[in-house]
C-alpha positions in Angstrom: 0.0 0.0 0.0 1.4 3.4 -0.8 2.4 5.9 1.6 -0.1 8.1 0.7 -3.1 5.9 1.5 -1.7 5.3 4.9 -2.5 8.7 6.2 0.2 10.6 7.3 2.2 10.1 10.6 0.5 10.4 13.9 1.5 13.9 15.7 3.6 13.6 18.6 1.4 13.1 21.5 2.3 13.8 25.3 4.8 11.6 27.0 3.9 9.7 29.9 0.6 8.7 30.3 -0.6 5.1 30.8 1.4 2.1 28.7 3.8 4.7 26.8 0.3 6.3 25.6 -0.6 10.1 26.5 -3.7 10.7 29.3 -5.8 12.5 26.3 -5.6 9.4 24.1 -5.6 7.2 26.5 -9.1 8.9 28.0 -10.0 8.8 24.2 -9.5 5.3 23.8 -11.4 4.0 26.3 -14.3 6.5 25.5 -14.1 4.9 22.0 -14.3 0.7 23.7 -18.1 2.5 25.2 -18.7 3.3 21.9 -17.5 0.0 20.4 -20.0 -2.0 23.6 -22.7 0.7 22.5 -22.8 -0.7 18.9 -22.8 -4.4 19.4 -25.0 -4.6 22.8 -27.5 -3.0 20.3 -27.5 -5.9 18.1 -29.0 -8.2 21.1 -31.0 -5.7 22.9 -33.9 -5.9 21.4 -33.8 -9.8 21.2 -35.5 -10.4 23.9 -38.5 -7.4 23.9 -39.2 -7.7 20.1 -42.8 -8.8 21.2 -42.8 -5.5 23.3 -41.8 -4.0 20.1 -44.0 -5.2 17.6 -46.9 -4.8 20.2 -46.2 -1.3 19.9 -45.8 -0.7 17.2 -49.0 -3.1 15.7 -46.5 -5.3 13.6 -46.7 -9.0 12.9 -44.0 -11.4 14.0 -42.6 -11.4 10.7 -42.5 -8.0 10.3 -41.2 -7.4 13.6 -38.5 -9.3 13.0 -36.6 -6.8 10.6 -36.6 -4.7 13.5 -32.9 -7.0 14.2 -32.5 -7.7 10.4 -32.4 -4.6 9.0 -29.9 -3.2 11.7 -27.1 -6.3 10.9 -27.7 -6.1 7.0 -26.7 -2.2 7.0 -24.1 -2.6 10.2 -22.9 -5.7 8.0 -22.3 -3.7 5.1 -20.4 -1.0 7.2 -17.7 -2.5 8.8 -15.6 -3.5 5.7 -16.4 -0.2 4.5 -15.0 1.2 7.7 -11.3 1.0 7.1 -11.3 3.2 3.9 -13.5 5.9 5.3 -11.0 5.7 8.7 -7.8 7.1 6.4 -10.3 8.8 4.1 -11.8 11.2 7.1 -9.2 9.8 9.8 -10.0 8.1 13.2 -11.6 11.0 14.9 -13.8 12.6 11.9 -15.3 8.9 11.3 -15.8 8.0 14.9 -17.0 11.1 16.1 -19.5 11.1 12.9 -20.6 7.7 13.9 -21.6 8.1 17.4 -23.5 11.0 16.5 -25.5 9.4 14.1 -25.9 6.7 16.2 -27.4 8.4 18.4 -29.7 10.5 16.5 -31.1 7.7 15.0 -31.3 5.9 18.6 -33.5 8.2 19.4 -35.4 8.3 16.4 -35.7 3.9 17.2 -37.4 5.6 20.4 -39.9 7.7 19.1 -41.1 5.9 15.9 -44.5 5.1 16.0 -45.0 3.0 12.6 -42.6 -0.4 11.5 -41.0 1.6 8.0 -39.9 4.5 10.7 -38.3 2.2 12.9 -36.8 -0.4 10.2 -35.5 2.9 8.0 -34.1 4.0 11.7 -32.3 0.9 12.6 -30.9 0.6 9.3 -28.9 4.0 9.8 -28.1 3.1 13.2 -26.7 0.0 12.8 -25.2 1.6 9.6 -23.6 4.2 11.4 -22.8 2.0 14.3 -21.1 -0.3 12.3 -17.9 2.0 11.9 -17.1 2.0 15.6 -16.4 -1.5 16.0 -13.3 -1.8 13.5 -12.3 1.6 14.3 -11.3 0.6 17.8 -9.5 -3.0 17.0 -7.2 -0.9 14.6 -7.0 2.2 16.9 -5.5 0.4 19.6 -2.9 -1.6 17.2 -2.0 2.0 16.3 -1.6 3.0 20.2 -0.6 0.4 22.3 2.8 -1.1 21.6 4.5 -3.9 23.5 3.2 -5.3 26.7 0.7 -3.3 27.3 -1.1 -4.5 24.1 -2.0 -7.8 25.6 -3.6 -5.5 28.0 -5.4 -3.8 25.6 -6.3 -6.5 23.6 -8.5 -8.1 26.8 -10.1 -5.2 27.1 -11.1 -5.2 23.8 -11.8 -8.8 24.1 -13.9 -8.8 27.0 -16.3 -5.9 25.3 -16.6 -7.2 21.9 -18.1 -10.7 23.6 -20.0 -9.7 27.0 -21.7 -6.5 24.9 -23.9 -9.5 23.0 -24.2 -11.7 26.0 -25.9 -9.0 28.6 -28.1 -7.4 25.4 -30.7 -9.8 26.8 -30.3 -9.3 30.3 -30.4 -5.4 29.7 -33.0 -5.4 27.4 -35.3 -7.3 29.2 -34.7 -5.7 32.3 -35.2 -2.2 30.6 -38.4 -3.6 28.8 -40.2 -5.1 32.3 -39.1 -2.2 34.6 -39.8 1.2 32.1 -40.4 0.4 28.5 -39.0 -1.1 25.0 -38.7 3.0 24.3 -35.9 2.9 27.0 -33.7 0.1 25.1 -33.0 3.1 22.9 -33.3 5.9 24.9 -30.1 4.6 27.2 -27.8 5.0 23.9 -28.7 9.6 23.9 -26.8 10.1 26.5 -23.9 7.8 26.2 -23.6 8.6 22.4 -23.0 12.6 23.1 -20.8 12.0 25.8 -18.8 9.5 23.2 -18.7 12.2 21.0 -17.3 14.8 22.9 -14.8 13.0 23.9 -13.4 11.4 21.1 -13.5 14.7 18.7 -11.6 16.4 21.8 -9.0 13.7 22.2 -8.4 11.4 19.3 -5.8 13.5 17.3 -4.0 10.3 16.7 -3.5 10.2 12.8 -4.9 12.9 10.0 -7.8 11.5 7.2 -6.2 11.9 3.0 -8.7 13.8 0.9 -7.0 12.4 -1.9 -8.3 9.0 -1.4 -12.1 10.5 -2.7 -11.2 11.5 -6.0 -10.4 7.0 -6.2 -13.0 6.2 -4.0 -14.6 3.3 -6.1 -18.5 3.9 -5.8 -19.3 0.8 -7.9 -17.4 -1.4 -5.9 -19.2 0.3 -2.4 -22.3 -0.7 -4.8 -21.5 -4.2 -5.6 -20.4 -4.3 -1.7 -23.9 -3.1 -0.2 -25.8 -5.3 -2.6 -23.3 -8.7 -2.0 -23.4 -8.5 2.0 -26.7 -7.0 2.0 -28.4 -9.8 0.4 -26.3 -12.1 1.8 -27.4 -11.5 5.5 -31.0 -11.2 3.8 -31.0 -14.8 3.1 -29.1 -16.2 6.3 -31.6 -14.1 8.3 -35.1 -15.3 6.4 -33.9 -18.4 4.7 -34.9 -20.8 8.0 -38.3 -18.7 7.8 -39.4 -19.5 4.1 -38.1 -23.1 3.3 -34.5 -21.1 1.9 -34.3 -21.3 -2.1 -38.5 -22.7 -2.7 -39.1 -19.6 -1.7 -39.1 -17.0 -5.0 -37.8 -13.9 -3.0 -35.1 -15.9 -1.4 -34.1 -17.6 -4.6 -33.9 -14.0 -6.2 -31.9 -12.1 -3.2 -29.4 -15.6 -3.2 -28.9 -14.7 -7.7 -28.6 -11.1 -6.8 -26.2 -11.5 -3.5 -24.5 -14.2 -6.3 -23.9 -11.3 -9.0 -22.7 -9.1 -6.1 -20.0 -11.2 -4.8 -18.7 -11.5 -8.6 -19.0 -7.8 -9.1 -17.3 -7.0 -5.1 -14.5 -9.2 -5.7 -13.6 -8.0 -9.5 -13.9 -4.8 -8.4 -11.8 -5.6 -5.2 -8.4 -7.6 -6.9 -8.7 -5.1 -9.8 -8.4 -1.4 -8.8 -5.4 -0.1 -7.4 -7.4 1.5 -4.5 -10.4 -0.9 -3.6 -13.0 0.0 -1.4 -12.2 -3.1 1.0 -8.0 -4.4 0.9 -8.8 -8.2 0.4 -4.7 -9.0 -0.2 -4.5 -9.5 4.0 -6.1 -12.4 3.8 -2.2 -13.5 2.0 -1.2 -13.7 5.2 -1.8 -17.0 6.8 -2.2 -16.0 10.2 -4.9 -13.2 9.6 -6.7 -16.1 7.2 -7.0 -18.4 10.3 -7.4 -15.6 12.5 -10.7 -15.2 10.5 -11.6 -18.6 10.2 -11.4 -18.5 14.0 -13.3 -15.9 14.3 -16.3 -17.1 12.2 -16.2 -19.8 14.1 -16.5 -17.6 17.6 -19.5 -15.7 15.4 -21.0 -18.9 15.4 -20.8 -19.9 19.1 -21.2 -16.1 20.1 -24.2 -15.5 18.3 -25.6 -19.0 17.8 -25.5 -19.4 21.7 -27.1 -16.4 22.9 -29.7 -16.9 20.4 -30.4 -20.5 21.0 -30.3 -21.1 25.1 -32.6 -18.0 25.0 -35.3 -19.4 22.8 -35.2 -22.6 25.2 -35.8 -20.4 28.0 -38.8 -18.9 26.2 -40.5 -21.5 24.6 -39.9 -24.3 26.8 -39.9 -23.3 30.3 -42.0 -20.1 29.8 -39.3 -17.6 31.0 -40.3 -13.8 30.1 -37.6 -11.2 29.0 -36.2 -10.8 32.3 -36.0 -14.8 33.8 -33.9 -15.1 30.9 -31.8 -12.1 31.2 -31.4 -13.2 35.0 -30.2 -16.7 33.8 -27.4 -15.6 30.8 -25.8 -13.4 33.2 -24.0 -15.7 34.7 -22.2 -16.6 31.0 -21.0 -12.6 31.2 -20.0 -13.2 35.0 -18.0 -15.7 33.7 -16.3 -13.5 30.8 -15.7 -11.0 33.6 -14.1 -12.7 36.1 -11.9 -14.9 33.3 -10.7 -11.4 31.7 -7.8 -10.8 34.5 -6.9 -14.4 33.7 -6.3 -13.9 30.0 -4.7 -11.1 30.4 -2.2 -12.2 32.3 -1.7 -15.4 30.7 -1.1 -14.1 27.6 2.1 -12.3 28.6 3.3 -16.1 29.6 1.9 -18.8 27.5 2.0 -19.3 23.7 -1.1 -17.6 22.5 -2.0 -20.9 20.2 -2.2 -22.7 23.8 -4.6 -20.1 25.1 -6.4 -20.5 21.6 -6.6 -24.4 21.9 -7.8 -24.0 25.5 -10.4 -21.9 24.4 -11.9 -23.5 21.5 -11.4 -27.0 23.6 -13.6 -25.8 26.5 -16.1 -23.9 24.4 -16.9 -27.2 22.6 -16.7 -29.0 26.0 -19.2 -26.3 27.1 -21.9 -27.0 24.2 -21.9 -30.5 24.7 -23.1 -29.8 28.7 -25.3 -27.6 27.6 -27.2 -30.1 24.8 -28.4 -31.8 28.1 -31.4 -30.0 27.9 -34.8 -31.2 29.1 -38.3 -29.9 30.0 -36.8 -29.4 33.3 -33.9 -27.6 33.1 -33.4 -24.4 34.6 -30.6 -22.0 36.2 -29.5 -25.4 38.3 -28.5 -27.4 35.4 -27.3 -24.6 33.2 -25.0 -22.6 35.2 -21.6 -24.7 34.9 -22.1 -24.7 31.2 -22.9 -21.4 30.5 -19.8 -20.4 32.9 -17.6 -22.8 31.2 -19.0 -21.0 27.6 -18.4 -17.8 28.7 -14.6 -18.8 30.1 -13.6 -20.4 26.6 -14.9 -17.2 24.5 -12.6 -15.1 26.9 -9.6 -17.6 26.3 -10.7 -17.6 22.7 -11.5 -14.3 21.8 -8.6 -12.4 23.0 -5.4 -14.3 21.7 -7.2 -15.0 18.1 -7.4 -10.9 17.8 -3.4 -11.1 18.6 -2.8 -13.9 15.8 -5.0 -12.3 13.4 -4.0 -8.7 13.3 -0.5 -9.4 15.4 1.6 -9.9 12.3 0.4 -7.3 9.6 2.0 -4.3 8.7 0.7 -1.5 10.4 -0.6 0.4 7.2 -2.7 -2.7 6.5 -4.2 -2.7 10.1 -7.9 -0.2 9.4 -8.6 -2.8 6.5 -7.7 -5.9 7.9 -9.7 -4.9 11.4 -12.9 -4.0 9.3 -12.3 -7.6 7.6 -11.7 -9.7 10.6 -14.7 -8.1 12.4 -16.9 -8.4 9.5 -15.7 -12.7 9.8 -17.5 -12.5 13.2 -20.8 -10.9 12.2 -21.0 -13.5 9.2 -20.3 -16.2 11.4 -22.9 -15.1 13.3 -25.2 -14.8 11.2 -24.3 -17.9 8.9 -24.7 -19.4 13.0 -28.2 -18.4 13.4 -29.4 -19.4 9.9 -27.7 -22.9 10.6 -29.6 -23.1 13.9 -32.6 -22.1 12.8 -32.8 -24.5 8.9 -31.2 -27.6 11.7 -33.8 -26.8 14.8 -37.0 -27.1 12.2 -35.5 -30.4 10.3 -34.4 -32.2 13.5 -37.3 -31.4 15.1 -39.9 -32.4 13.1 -37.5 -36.3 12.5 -37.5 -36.4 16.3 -41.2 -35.6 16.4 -41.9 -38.7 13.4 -40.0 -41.1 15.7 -41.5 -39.9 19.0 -44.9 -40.3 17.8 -44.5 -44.0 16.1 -43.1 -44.8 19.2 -46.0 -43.3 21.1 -48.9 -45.8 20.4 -51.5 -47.8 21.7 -49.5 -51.0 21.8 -47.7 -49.5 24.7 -49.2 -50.2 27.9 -47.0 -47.2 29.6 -48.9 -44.9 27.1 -52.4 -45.9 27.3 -51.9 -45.5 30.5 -51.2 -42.3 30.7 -53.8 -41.5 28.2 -56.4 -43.0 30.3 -55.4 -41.2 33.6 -55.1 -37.4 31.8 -58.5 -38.5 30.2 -59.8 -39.4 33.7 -58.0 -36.6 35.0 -60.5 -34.1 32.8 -63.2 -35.9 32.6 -64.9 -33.7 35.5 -64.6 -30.9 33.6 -64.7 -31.5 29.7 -66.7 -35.0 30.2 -66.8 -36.8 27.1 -64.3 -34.3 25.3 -61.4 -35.5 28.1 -60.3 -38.2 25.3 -59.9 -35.3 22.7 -58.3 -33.2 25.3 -55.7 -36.2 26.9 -54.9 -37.1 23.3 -53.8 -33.4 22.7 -51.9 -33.1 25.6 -49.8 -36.0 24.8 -49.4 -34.8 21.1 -48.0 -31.1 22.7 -45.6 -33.2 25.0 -44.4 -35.0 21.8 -44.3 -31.4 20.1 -42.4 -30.1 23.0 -40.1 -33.2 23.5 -38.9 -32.9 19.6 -38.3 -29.4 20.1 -35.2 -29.9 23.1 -34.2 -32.7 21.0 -33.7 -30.5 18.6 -31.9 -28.0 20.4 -29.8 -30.8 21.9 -28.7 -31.9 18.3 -27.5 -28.1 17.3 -26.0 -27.5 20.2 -23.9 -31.0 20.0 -23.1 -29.5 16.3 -21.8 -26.1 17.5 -19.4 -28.0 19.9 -18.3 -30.2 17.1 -17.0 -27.6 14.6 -15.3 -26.0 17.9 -13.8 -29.3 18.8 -12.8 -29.7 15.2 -10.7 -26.0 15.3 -8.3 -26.6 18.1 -6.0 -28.7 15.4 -6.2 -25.9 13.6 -4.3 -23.4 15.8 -0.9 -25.4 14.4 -1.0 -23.7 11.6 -0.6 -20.3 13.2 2.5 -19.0 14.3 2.3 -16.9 17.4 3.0 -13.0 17.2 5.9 -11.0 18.4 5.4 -10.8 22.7 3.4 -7.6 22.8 3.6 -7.2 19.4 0.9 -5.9 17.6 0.8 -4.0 13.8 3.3 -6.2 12.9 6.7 -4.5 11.2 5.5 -1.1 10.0 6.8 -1.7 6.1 
């Protein structure tokens, strides 16, 4: 990459300071990690109220579900796009810009009163949202040099995966005790303090003006439309039987056309709107494969125990908040830990551990039954919540540790864009594999459920006997439909048993994986500066 596209030199900043990093940046920094915890907790938030939300706003399930689509599809298109706008406006112009908009639009989320306000609002948030989540990985490659980087990099860590794993908690908490208004409401505040601060403090590099008169509009275009309609058809695939349906078929040509057009566009122009060529170097390939994979158990996690919660045992928003909290409990108190380790273990050994107990973690967790509650679930979802931790922060060190500091905005946008697709390749995966297993598990349950069993006439006989004093001769209708809902139900945690068991299997199968890494420079992040 030239020298021109890197943005010139960083002014001299203040000695002293915390970790060889002036007090103004350093304040800065960690202003732009609320930012960064802002953006994502706002892609789980509203998981667990969307029936407050469509409620209120008279929408129908389906339609109240692009309330959380329409937010990932734009925030997905923005983070790749991130890196170029970072040296085209520099660090501060685009953060500052982005928390702003964030939060004007948060507050628009807040007041809309129809679904197109609040869809066309969460769009531009999670649009402008988007930007603050790469911006940070590369920011503090930029800042932090040598030990304190491992430091750093747990911080970061510890943000990017608790941010998802409270969104329920908060949200439901918000939703029970004020309203589903306040899920948005909380981010005005926040977002003009982030604001502030960050256009007050983050002098760190200056944005190249120049880079405008190449920026490649038909390759933002071919972007937008690729990722756009890619996340379209993870997200409502599951939902409409994936390519019979006609409108999925036609996004999965058009997201098809995109991808050809993105990546012609990408290997041919001298200045591309996303810098694919990182992906040459084989740590930051795995690094991303990794972090898919983390997307995956991230995402597909919080997503899936929820639902359990929900439809099984009957939990509202904030019974399940109460009962994921212990997974970010976990994450907090394993932080320190990482941290620590990482300045005297191997990171691949920190990996391994991570992916290793992650998997080990699933496969507790697909002991689910009709029963299980916060007893049964809390060593698992501890034990998930340690291996992201051990996970999470050394595969940001292997995957941006060895790059070229010029290369680092691009390559952060890229690996963090891997972690949102995984996620959302997770969910659709979840979702197509809950509704096929289930409905297998519910054919075998109910041709083993007949009348040649003595255990099950039985059981029949006494609900039937049961109801008789109150439905009289309807009690057989009424014992016959009970049994067929416990077969329903009974398919369903089979179900969720099966994905989970398949989410710990591709983890399992990733920790041989991590000997094809080598392990960065101790401390050593942005790689040689060439």
């Amino acid at each position: 990459m030239s020298a021109t596209t890197a943005g010139p030199a960083a002014p001299a900043a203040p000695q002293a300071g915390i970790g060889g990093v002036s007090t103004k940046h350093f304040l800065g920094f960690i202003t732009m990690v609320l930012g960064m915890f802002m953006a994502i907790l706002d892609i789980q938030i509203v998981s667990a109220s969307i029936s407050d939300i469509q409620a209120g706003l008279a929408a129908s399930p389906d339609e109240a579900s692009w309330v959380q689509t329409s937010y990932l599809i734009a925030e997905i298109v923005m983070i790749p796009l991130s890196g170029f706008l970072s040296r085209l406006l520099s660090t501060r112009v685009l953060f500052t810009i982005s928390a702003a908009g964030f939060t004007v639009f948060s507050l628009l989320c807040a007041t809309a009163s129809s679904l197109p306000v609040m869809i066309l609002a969460r769009a531009m948030q999670g649009f402008l949202g988007g930007a603050m989540i790469p911006t940070v990985f590369a920011t503090a490659y930029i800042l932090f040099k040598g030990p304190r980087s491992a430091g750093v990099s747990v911080l970061i860590g510890l943000t990017a995966t608790l941010a998802p794993t409270i969104g329920p908690t908060l949200g439901g908490y918000l939703t029970e005790s004020l309203s589903w208004h306040w899920l948005f409401l909380i981010n005005v505040p926040i977002g003009i303090f982030i604001a502030i601060v960050v256009w007050s403090t983050m002098d760190i590099d200056q944005g190249d003006p120049r880079l405008f008169r190449r920026f490649d509009w038909w390759g933002l275009i071919a972007m937008a439309v690729f990722l756009g309609s890619l996340e379209y058809v993870m997200e409502e695939g599951p939902n409409w039987d994936w390519l019979d349906d006609p409108t999925i078929a036609t996004f999965a040509v058009i997201c098809a056309l995109g991808a050809v057009a993105f990546f012609w566009r990408a290997f041919t122009r001298q200045e591309p709107i996303v810098e694919l060529r990182a992906f040459g170097n084989a740590n930051f390939a795995f690094g991303s494969v990794f972090a898919f994979l983390i997307g995956i158990g991230l995402y597909g996690a919080v997503y899936l125990v929820p639902l359990f919660l929900g439809r099984i045992r009957g939990y509202n928003s904030l019974q399940i908040g109460e009962t994921m909290f212990v997974t970010g409990l976990a994450m907090f108190l394993a932080a320190p830990v990482v941290g620590r380790l990482t300045r005297v273990l191997d990171l691949r050994i920190l990996l391994a551990f991570g992916l290793a107990t992650t998997a080990l973690a699933m496969w507790m967790t697909s002991r689910l039954t009709a029963q299980s509650s916060f007893a049964e679930l809390w060593l698992p979802l501890s034990l998930r919540g340690i291996g992201t931790m051990f996970a999470m922060v050394p595969v940001n060190q292997v995957a941006l540790g060895t790059l070229p500091a010029s290369k680092i905005k691009n390559a952060a946008g890229l690996f963090n864009l891997m972690r949102n697709l995984g996620g959302a390749v997770g969910l659709a995966m979840i979702n197509t594999l809950v509704v096929d297993r289930s409905a297998a598990h519910r054919l075998h349950l109910a041709e083993a459920t007949n009348w040649a069993r003595p255990g099950v006439s039985q059981t029949i006989d006494s609900m039937a006997s049961a109801l008789s004093g109150r439905l009289g001769e309807a009690a057989d209708h009424a014992a016959l439909a009970r049994v067929s809902a416990m077969i329903t139900r009974e398919a369903l945690i089979l179900a969720y048993n099966d994905v989970l068991v398949v989410i710990g299997a591709l983890f399992a199968l990733a920790v041989p994986l991590v000997i094809f890494v080598r392990a960065p420079r101790p401390g050593g992040g942005g790689g040689a500066a060439h």
